[in-house]
C-alpha positions in Angstrom: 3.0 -21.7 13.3 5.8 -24.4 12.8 8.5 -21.8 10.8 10.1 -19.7 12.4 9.4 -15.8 10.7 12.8 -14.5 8.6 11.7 -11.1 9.7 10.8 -11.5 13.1 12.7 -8.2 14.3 11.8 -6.1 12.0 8.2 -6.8 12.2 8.4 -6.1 15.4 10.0 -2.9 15.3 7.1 -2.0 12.6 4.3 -3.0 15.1 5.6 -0.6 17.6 5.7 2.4 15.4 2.0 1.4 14.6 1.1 1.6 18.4 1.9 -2.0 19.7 4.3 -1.6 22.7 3.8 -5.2 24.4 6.0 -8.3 23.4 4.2 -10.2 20.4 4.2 -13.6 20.7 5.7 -15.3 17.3 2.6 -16.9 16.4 1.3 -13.8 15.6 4.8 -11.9 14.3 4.6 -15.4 11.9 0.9 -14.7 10.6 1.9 -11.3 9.5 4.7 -12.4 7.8 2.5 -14.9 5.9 0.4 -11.8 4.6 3.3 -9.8 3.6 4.8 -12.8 1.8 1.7 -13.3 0.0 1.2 -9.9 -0.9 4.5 -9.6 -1.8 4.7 -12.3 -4.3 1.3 -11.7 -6.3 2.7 -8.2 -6.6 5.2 -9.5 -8.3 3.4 -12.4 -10.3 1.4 -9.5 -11.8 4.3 -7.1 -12.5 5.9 -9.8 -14.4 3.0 -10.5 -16.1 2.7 -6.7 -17.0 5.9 -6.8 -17.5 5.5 -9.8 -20.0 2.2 -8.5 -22.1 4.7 -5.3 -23.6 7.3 -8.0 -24.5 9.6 -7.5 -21.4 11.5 -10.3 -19.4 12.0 -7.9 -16.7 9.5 -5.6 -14.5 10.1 -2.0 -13.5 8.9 0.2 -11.1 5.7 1.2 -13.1 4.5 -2.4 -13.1 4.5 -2.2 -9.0 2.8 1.4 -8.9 0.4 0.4 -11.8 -1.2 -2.5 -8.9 -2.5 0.6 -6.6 -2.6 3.4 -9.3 -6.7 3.9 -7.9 -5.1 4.6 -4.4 -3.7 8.6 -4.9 -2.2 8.8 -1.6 -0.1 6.0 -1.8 0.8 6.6 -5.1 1.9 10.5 -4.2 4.1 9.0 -0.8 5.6 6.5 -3.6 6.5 9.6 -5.6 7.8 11.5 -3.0 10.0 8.8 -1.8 11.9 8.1 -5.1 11.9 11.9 -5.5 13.7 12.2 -1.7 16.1 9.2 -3.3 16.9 10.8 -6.5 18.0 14.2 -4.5 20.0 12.4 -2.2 21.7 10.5 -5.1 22.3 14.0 -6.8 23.4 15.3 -3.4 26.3 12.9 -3.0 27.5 13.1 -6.2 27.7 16.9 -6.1 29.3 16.8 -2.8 32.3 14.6 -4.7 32.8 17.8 -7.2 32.2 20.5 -4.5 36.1 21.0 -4.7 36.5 20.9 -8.3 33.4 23.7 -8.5 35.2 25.6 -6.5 38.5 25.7 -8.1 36.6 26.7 -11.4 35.8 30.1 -9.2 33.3 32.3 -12.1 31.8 28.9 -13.4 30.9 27.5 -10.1 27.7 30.1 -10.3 26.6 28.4 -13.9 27.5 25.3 -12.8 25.0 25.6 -9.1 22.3 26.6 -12.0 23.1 23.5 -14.0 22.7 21.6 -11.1 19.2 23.4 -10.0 18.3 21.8 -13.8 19.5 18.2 -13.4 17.9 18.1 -9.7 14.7 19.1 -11.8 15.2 16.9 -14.4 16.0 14.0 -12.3 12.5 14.2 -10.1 10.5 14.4 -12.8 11.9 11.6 -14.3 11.7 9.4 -10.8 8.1 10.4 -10.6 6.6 10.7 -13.8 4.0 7.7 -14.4 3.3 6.6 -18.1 -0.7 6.8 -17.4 -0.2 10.3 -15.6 -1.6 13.7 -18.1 1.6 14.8 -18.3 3.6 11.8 -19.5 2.1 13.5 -22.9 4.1 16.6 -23.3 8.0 16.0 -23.6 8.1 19.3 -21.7 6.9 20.5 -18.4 5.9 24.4 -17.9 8.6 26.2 -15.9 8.5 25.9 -12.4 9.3 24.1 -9.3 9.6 20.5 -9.6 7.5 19.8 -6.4 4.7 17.4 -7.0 0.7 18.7 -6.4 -0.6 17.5 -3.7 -5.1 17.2 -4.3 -6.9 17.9 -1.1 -7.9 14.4 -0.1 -4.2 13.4 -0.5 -3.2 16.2 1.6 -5.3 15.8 4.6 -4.3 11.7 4.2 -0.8 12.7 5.2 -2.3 15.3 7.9 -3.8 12.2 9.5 -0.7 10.2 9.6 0.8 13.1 10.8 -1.5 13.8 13.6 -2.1 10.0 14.6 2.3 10.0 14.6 2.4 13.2 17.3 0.0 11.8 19.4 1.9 8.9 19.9 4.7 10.6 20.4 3.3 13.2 22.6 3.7 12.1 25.7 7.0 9.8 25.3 10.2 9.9 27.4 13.6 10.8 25.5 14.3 7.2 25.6 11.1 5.9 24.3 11.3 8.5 21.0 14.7 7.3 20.5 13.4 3.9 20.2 10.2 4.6 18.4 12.3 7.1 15.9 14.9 3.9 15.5 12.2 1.5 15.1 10.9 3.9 12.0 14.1 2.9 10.2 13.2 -1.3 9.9 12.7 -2.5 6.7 12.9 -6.0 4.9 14.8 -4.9 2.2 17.4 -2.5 4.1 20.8 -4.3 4.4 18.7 -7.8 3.5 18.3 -7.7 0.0 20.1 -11.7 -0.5 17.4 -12.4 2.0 14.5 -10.8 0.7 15.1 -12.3 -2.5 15.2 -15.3 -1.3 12.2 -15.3 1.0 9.9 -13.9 -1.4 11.0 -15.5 -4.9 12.3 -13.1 -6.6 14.4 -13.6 -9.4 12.1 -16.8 -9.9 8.7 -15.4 -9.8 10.0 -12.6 -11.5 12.6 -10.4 -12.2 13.7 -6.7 -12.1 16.0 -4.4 -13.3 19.2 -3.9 -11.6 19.0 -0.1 -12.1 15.2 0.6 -11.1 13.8 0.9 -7.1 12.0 -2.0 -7.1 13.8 -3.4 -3.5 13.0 0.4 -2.2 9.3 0.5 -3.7 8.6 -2.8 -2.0 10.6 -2.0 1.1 8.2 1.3 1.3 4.9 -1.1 0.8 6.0 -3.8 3.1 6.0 -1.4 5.9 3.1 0.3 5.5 1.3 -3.2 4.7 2.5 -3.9 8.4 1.5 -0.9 9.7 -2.3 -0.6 8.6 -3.0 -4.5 9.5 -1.2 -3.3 13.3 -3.5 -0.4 13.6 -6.6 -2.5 12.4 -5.9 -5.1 14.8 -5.1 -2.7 17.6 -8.8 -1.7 16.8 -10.2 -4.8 16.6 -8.6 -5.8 20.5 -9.8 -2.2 21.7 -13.5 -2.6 20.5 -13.3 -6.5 22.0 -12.2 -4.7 25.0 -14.8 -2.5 25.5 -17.4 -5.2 24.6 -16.1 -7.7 27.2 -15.9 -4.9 29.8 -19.5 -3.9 28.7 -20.7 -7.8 29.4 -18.5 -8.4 32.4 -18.5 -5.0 34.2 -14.2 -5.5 33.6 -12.3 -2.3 33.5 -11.9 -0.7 30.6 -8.5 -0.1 29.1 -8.1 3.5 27.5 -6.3 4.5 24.3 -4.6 7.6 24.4 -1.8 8.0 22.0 0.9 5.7 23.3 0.9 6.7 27.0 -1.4 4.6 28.3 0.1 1.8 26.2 4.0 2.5 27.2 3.5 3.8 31.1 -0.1 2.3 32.2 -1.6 4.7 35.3 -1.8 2.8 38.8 -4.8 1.0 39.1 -4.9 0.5 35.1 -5.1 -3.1 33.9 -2.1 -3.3 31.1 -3.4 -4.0 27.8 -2.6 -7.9 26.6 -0.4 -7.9 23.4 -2.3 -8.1 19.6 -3.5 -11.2 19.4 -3.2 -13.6 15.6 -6.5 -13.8 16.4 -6.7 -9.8 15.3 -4.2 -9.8 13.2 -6.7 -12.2 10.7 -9.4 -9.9 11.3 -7.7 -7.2 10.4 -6.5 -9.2 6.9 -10.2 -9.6 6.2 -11.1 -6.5 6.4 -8.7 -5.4 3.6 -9.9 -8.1 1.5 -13.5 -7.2 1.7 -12.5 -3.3 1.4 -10.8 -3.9 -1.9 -13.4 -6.7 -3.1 -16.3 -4.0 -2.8 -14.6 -2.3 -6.4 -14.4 -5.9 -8.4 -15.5 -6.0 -11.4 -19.1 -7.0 -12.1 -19.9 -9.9 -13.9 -23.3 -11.5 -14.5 -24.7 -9.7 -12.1 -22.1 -10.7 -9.1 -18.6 -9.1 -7.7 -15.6 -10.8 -8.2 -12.0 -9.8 -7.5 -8.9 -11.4 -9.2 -6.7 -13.0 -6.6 -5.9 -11.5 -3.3 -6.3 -7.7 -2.5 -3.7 -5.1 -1.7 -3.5 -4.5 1.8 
């Protein structure tokens, strides 16, 4: 790879969180950020064209979601993130009148109710989806504005939650500290002139100043980099295991991170992701997503390149 990758760091920091603990060479930190370019771009080529079919120079939010509206669990951590955003944006601004409340003394208890309301008011309106049941009814029954959860979308995020304690299980307080800071990277964090820039937009298409767009594709990005990690730490354990099957070399075990960040004496250290896995990994999530084209003729197709 000739260019240098813009997000070199921060791909790195999101490799490690997925389980990759040795240094990456930039061959393969440049491939990934290849992908996520790509993917990043034909999201937004087909937002704007959304965007462009109800008469709109601009995309929103529901142009991005609409791409992976099949995929309920990453619709429901989508919803849940601009729901956690929407509080914290509430949060602030209440914490500005906390004095004023106060000072009101008999209306601050009407006023914490009001506020109870507008919290309400404002998740709903961060997570309701135009194609969702309930974008129907102006109204919602009373109750808490928490969104349901089915049961395969539920024991999704019980996966991710198991698979993040048990590489966290066995770390030193320095090694969480790293791993929790390493949680935080992101393209669009503190990089939005850059991001812009590196992916086109505001040439390939535009957004709204007021929608989440940077945050929703922040959020993707990530996980994009995370699932072709994990896939490609796969791929190098099963090629592992085959070459120690052939050769009679030691095998290298998996167990959460600890073998990965403190290897056992005697253990041989694991080599670093190759690109080689990393495009293995890619095709995989292309030939996932092309097994639900649409059927034509008599053969599968699929319309430009596949969410990752």
């Amino acid at each position: 790879m000739s260019k240098l990758p813009v997000f070199a760091a921060e791909i790195r920091q999101m490799m490690y969180v997925a389980g990759e603990t040795e240094s990456i060479s930039q061959d393969t930190v440049a491939l990934v950020e290849s992908i996520i370019k790509d993917q990043v771009i034909h999201m937004i080529t087909i937002a704007d064209e959304l965007a462009s079919r109800r008469g709109s120079r601009v995309f929103s939010n529901n142009d991005l979601i609409f791409q992976f509206r099949h995929d309920a669990a990453r619709v429901e951590r989508i919803q849940k993130f601009l729901a956690l955003k929407a509080l914290r944006k509430l949060s602030k601004d209440d914490e500005e009148d906390i004095e004023k409340a106060e000072a009101q003394g008999a209306d601050a208890m009407q006023r914490g109710s009001a506020d109870s309301l507008e919290m309400s008011q404002a998740v709903v309106a961060a997570t309701r989806l135009p194609w969702d049941a309930n974008a129907l009814y102006t109204e919602l029954p009373p109750g808490p504005a928490d969104l349901i959860v089915s049961g395969e979308q539920d024991a999704t995020n019980l996966a991710k939650l198991r698979a993040a304690d048990a590489k966290t299980l066995n770390m030193t307080v320095a090694e969480y500290a790293t791993w929790s800071e390493c949680r935080h990277a992101s393209f669009t964090k503190r990089r939005v002139v850059r991001f812009r820039q590196w992916c086109g937009l505001g040439v390939v298409g535009d957004h709204k100043v007021t929608d989440d767009v940077l945050d929703i594709l922040g959020f993707l990005t990530g996980e994009m980099v995370q699932r072709l990690t994990g896939l490609a730490l796969a791929f190098q354990e099963r090629e592992i295991c085959r070459r120690a099957s052939l050769h009679g070399e030691q095998k290298i075990e998996r167990k959460g991170l600890e073998s990965l960040l403190r290897p056992e004496s005697g253990q041989q250290r694991r080599s670093p992701v190759d690109w080689r896995h990393i495009q293995q990994a890619y095709d995989v999530t292309q030939i996932e997503r092309a097994a639900g084209g649409v059927r034509r003729r008599g053969m599968w197709t699929k319309k430009g390149l596949c969410l990752i």
